[in-house]
C-alpha distance (Angstrom), angle and dihedral (degrees) to the residues before:
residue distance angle dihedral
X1 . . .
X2 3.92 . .
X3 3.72 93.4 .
X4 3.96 95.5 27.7
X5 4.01 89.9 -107.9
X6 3.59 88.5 136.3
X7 4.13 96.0 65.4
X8 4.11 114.8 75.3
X9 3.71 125.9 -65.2
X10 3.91 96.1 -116.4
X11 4.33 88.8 50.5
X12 3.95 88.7 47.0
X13 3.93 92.0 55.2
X14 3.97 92.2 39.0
X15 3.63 83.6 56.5
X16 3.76 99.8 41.2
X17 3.58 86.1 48.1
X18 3.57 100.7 59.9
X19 3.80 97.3 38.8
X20 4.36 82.2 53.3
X21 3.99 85.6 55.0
X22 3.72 93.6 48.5
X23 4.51 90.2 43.4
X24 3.82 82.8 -115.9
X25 4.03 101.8 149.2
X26 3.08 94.3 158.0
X27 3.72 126.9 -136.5
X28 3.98 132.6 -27.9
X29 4.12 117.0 -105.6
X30 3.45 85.8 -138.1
X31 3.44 116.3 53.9
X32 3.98 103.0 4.5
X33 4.29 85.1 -117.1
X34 3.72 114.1 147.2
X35 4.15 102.4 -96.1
X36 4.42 92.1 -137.3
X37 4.04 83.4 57.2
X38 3.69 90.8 58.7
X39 2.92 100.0 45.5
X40 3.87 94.9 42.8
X41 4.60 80.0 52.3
X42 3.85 84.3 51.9
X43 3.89 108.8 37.5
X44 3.67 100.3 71.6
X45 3.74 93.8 59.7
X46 3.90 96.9 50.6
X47 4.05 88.3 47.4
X48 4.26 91.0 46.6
X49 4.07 87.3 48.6
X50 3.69 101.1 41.5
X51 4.39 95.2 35.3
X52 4.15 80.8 51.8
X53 4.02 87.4 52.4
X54 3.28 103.9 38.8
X55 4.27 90.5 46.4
X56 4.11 79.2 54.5
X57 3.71 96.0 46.7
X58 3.65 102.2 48.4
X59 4.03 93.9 33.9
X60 3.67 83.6 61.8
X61 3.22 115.3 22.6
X62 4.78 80.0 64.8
X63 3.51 87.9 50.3
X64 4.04 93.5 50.4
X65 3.92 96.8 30.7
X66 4.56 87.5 53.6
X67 3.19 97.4 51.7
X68 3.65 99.4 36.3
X69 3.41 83.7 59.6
X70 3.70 100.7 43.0
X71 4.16 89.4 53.8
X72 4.13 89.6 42.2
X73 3.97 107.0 -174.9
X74 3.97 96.4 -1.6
X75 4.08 120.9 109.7
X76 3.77 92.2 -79.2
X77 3.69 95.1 56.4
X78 4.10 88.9 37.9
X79 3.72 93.2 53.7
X80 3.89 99.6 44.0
X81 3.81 86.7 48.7
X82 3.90 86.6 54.2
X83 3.42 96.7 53.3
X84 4.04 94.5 45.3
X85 3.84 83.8 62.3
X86 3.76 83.7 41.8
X87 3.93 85.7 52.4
X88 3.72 93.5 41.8
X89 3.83 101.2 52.3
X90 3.74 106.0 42.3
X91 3.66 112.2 88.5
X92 4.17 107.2 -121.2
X93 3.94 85.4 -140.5
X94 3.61 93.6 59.2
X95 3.71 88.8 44.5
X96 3.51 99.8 49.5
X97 4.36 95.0 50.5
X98 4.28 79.3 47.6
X99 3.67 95.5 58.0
X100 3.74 91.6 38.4
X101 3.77 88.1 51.4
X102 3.84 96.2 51.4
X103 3.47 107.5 27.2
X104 4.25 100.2 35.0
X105 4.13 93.6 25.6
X106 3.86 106.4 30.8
X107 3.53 100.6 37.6
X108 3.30 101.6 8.1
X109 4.16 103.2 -142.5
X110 3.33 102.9 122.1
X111 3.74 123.7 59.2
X112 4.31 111.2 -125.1
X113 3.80 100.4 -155.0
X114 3.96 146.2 38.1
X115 3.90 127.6 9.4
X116 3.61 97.6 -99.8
X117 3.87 140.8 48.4
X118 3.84 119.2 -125.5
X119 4.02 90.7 -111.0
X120 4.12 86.2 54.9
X121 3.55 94.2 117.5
X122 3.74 97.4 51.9
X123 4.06 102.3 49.6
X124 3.58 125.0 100.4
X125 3.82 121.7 -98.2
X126 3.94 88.3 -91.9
X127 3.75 90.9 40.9
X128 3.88 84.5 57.3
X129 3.41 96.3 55.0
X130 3.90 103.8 38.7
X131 4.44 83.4 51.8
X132 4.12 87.7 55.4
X133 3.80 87.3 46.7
X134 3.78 94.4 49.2
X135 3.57 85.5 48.1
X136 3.77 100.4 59.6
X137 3.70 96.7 38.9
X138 3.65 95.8 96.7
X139 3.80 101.6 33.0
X140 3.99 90.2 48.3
X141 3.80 85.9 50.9
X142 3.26 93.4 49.9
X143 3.96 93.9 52.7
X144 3.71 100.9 38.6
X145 3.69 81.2 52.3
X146 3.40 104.7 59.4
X147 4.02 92.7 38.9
X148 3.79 94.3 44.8
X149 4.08 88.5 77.6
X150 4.02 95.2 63.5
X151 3.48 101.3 36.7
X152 3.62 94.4 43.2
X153 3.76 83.7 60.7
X154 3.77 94.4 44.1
X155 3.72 90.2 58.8
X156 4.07 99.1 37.4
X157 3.57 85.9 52.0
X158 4.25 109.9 40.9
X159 3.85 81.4 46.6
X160 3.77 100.1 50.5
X161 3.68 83.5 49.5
X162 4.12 90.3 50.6
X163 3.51 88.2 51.6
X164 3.80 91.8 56.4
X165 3.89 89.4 56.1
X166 3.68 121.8 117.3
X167 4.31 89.7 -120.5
X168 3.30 100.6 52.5
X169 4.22 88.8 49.6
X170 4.20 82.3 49.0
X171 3.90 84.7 53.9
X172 3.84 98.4 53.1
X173 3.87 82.1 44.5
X174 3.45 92.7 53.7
X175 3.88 82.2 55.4
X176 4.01 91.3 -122.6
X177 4.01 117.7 169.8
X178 3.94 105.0 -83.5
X179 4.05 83.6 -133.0
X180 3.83 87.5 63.7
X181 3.61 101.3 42.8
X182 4.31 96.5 54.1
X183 3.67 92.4 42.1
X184 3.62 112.4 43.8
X185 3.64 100.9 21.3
X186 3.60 112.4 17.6
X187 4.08 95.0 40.2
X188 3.86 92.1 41.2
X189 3.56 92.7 60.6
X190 3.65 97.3 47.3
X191 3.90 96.4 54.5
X192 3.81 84.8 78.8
X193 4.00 94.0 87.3
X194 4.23 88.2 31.5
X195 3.65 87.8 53.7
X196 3.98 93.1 56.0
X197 3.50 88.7 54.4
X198 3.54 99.7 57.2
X199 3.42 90.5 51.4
X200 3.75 94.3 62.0
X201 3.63 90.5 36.6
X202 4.20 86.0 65.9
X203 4.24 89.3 77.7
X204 3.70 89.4 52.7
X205 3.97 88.9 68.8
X206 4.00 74.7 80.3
X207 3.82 112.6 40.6
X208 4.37 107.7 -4.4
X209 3.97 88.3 82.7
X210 4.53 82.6 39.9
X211 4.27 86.7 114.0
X212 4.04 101.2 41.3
X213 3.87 89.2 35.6
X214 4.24 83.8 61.5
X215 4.11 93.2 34.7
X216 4.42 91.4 50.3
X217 3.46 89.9 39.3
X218 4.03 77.8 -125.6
X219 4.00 112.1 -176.2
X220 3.92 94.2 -124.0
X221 4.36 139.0 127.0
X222 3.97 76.8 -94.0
X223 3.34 95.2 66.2
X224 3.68 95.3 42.6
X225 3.31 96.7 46.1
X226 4.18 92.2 56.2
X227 3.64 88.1 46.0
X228 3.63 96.6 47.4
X229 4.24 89.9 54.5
X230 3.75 91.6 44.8
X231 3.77 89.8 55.6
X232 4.14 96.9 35.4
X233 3.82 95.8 -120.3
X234 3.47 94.3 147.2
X235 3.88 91.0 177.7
X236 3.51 88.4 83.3
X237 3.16 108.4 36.1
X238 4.14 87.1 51.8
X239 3.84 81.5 52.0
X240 3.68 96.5 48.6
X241 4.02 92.8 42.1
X242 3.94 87.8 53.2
X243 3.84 97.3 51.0
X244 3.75 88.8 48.9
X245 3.76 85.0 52.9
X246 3.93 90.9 57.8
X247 3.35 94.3 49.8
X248 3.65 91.3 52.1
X249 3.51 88.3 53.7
X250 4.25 89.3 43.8
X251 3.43 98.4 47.9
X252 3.63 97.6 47.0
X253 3.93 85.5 53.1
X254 3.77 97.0 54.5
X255 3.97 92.5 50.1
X256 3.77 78.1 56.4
X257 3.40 97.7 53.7
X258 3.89 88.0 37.9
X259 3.58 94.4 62.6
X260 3.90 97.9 56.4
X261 3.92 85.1 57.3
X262 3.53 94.2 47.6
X263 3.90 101.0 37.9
X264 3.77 106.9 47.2
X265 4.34 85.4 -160.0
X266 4.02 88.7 63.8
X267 3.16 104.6 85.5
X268 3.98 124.4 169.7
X269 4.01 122.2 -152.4
């Protein structure tokens, strides 16, 4: 009668639906916190780590995917489409206890765990900010790593395909500067399939960095959530499922939205 699972199925979802809509959880099994607070302690970490990523990925993975492109089938193109495979087939586990090993163990320059160092509290604005940094050096890697491969791909191969098109052909004929061509027409037009992804990349703020949140010992909804199922307090992990949910529903939204800037015929009414 605690929890109200003595009243009728149909009343219990009516009233877990409308405490969902207002981000009322409730409160943790384990220590009696409110769940939204908890997650509002954990959020920000999970959005630093996976904006940081996702900035390296896509920075990247435009500069490889161009040029790939632009030198189809010569040693460029060869060597990024080695290290995709590369990419692909090395577990990002495996990877992760490596670089922690050599770089945190070995010789010991990189800290392998947490966002913070002890002393935190008592560094300087700058120091603050150059500790965080250190900190996300190796998971960041370690993500923009393993998501480099795919959209590296993505982009090598929507923009070999835009530089088939009839247009961009008519703008070489035209004799426009190369420059101009790849980066406002050809590029634009191959953000389309790039754009998609990032839209389903916006629910992985919550569970894509799950693993390397657990492995760094990284403060993050990750974390939490993995915690939260190894100690039943399904509270929070109801709370953690739902705001991955609304992101789902966000990001696919903005890539909407997206599109219409980047396509002029998309047009929403």
């Amino acid at each position: 009668s605690l929890y109200g699972l003595d009243r009728p199925v149909h009343i219990q979802y009516a009233e877990w639906l409308r405490r969902v809509v207002m981000f009322d959880f409730g409160e943790s099994f384990v220590d009696n916190r409110s769940v939204i607070k908890k997650i509002g302690e954990r959020l920000p970490a999970t959005i630093l780590l996976n904006i940081c990523a996702l900035a390296v990925i896509y920075f990247l993975s435009f500069i490889i995917g161009i040029y790939a492109a632009l030198k189809r089938n010569g040693l460029f193109d060869k060597s990024a489409a080695i290290g995709t495979f590369v990419g692909y087939s090395i577990p990002d586990f495996w990877l992760a206890l490596l670089l922690m090993m050599f770089f945190g163990v070995h010789l010991g320059i990189l800290p392998v765990s947490g966002m913070v160092s002890v002393n935190h509290e008592s560094l300087s604005f700058a120091g603050r900010i150059a500790d965080i940094a250190k900190h996300l050096i190796l998971p960041v890697f370690v993500l923009a790593f393993t998501g480099l491969a795919s959209l590296t791909r993505y982009m090598k191969s929507s923009m070999v395909d835009t530089l088939s098109q009839l247009f961009i052909r008519a703008a070489y004929a035209k004799g426009l500067p190369e420059k101009r061509i790849i980066f406002r027409n050809a590029l634009k037009n191959s953000m389309l399939p790039m754009i998609t992804i990032l839209g389903m990349a916006l629910p992985g703020l919550i569970g894509g960095s799950f693993i390397f949140e657990v492995i760094f010992s990284w403060p993050g909804m990750g974390r939490l959530i993995y915690e939260s199922i190894m100690s039943f307090d399904y509270p929070v992990v109801m709370g953690g499922i739902t705001i991955a949910a609304f992101l789902t529903i966000t990001g696919n939204l903005l890539a909407d939205i997206a599109y219409a800037y980047v396509d002029p015929r998309i047009r929403y009414k």
